[in-house]
N, C-alpha and C positions, 0 to 999 in steps of 0.2 A: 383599519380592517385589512385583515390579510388575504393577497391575491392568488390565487393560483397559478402556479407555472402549467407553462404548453411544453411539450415536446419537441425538441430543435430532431433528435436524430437513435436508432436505434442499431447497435454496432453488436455482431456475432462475433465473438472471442476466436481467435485462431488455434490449432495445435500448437505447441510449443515445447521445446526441450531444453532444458538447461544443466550444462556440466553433465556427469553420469548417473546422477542420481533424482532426477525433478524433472517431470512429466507433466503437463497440463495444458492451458489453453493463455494466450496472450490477448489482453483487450484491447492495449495501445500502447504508444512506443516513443521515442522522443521524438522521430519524425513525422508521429501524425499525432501527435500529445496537444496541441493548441486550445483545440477546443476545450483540453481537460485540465488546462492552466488553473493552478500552480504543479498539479501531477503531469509526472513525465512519462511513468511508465506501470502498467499493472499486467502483473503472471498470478497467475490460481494455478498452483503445482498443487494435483491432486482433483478427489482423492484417489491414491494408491495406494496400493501394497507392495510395502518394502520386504525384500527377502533378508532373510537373517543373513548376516555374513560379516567377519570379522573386521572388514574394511569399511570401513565407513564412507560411504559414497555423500556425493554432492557437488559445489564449485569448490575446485582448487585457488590457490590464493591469486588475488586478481585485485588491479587499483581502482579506485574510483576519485574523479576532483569535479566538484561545484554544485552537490547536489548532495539529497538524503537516501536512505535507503529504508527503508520502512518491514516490518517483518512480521504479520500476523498470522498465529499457530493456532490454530483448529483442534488438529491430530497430530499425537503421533510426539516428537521430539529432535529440536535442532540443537547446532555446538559451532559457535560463536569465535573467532580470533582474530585478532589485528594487530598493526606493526605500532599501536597507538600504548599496547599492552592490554587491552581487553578481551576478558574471558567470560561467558556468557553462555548459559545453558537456558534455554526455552522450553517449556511444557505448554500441553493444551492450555489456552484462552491468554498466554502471555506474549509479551509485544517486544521488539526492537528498536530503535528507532538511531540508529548510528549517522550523525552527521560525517561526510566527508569531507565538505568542506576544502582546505588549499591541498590535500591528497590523503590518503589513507591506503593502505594495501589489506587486504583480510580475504578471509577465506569462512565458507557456511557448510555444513556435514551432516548426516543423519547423526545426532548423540550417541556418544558410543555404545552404549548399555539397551539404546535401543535397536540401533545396529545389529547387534548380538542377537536381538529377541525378535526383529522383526516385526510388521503391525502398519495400520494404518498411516498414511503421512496425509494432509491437507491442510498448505497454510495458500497465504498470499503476500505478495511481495511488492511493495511501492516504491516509485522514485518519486522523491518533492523538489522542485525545484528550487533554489535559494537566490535572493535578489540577489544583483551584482556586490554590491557591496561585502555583502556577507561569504561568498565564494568562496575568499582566500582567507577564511577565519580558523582556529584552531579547530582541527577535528572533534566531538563529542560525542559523547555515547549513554542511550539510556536504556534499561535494564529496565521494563515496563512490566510487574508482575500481575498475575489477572486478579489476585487480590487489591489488587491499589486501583482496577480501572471500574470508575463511577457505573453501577447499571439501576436500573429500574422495573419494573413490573409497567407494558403498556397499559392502557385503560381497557381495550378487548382482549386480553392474555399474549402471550409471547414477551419477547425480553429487548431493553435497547442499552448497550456501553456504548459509552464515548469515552472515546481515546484519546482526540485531540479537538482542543476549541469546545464551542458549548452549545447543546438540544436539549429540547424538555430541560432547563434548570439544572442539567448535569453537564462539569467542566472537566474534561477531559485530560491526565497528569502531562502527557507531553507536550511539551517545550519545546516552542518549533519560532522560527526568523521570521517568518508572516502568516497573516490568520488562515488556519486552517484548518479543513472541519475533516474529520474520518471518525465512524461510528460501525455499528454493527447493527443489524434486527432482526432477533428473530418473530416473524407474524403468523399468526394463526389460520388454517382456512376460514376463508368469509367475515376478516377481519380487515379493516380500515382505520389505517391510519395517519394523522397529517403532522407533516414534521415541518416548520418553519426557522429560517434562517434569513442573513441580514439578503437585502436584493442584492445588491452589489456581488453577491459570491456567483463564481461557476459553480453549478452544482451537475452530480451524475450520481445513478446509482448502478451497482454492480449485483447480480443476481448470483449467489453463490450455490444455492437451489433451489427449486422449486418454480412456481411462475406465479408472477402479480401482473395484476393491472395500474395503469402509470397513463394518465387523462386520457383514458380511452384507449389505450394502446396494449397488448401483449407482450409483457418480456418473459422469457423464459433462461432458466436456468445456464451459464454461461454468455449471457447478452448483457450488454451497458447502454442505459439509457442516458442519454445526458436531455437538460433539461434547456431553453430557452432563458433568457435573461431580463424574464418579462413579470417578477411576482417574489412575495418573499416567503409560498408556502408550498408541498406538497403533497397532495394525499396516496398514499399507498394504501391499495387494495389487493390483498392476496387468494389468488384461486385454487392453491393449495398450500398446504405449513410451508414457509421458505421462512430461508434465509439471505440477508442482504447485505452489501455494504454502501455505504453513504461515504461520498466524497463530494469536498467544495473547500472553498478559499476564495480570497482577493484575486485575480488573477494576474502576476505579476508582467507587467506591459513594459520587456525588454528585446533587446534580439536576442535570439538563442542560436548556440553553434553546439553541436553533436553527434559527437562519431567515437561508437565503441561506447568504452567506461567511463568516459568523460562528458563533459555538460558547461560550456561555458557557454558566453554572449560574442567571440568573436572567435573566426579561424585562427588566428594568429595566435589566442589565448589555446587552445586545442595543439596546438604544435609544442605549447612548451609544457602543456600539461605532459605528452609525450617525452619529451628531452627532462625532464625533473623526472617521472620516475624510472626512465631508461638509467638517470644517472645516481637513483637509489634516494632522491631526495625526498621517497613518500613512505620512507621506514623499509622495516624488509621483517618476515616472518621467520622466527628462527624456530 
């Protein structure tokens, strides 16, 4: 019989800015990311309005070693490059999911064309942590279209994809180093519903907008609830149409060391991540 989780804690998104181009709110970071193990970090850029302009704004090229990078688009249109050779254009409801793994350098841009024409932007941006093992593994990259990501019709109306790992009998296409769960929902007002996953995961959900109810509790729009480690179900109640994200995994029980674009398990591992791609050894964007 499945239990209901409790409530450990309920966390208000901060303002945040990143590069010239992405504006929005920060939930958590690598330095206060624990509780949200195996995720290290989550931005909601957006949503905005992007002004039309020839240049295409966003992050300039920049490395990343021992982690993922996760890339869900809402709104709006991103453009994708790395020194791995990967080229990548995103539209509304498709995904990213770039390992970086022993180094990668890349860069992320409003699309050109959409650039030009200007328009709404709202995506969200994940860091996943990768066991030790897996860190210094070759780089990968997956090109997640929203046609290929499994969705469903809830039982009170609204909608649930899974992206990665598996709810409601829907398996999610990426391919990820340890189990992990990232979904979307959108719920109805005055709609309940209960989503169950294995105990053993950290689970959190992220309110992208609207406000539900979560065992008694108010989140609202911009807030992460994360859940207690106490049940393998939870029910969602919405008190007006939202939309959500679902995060959870194993949570991988290493030490972490973190500063800047990189993510390893010791300071020492951190220093040479530095000295490798000072000395070009994590490709270079030409």
């Amino acid at each position: 019989m499945a239990t209901n989780r409790t409530l450990r804690s309920i966390n208000t998104a901060t303002p945040n800015s990143v590069g010239d181009g992405f504006i929005g709110l920060n939930a958590f970071h690598p330095q206060n990311s624990r509780p949200y193990n195996p995720f290290l970090l989550l931005d909601h850029h957006g949503p905005m309005h992007v002004q039309p302009s020839e240049y295409p704004r966003g992050v300039d090229q920049h490395p990343h070693r021992g982690f993922e990078t996760v890339t869900v688009l809402y709104q709006g249109a991103l453009e994708h490059r790395d020194s791995a050779g990967n080229h990548g254009k995103l539209f509304a409801g498709d995904v990213q999911w770039m390992t970086a793994a022993s180094g990668i350098v890349h860069e992320e841009k409003h699309e050109r064309e959409f650039s030009r024409q200007g328009g709404q932007l709202n995506f969200v941006q994940l860091w996943v942590n990768l066991p030790a093992k897996d860190k210094m593994s070759q780089p990968r990259y997956q090109d997640i279209a929203s046609a290929n990501i499994p969705s469903t019709t809830l039982a009170g109306g609204g909608q649930l994809r899974v992206i990665a790992g598996e709810l409601a009998d829907l398996r999610g296409p990426a391919q990820t180093y340890s189990p992990v769960l990232l979904a979307d929902m959108t719920v109805l007002a005055s709609q309940t519903e209960t989503i169950t996953f294995p105990e053993t995961y950290n689970l959190a959900v992220y309110v992208l907008d609207g406000q539900i109810d979560l065992a008694g509790s108010i989140v609202n729009r911009g807030q992460i609830a994360l859940t207690n480690q106490d049940g393998d179900s939870l029910t969602i109640s919405a008190a007006t149409d939202s939309k959500l994200m679902v995060l959870g995994g194993e949570p991988i029980l290493e030490p972490l060391a973190a500063y800047g674009p990189f993510v390893m398990n010791t300071r020492e591992e951190i220093i040479t991540a530095f000295n490798d791609f000072q000395a070009g050894r994590m490709g270079v964007l030409v």
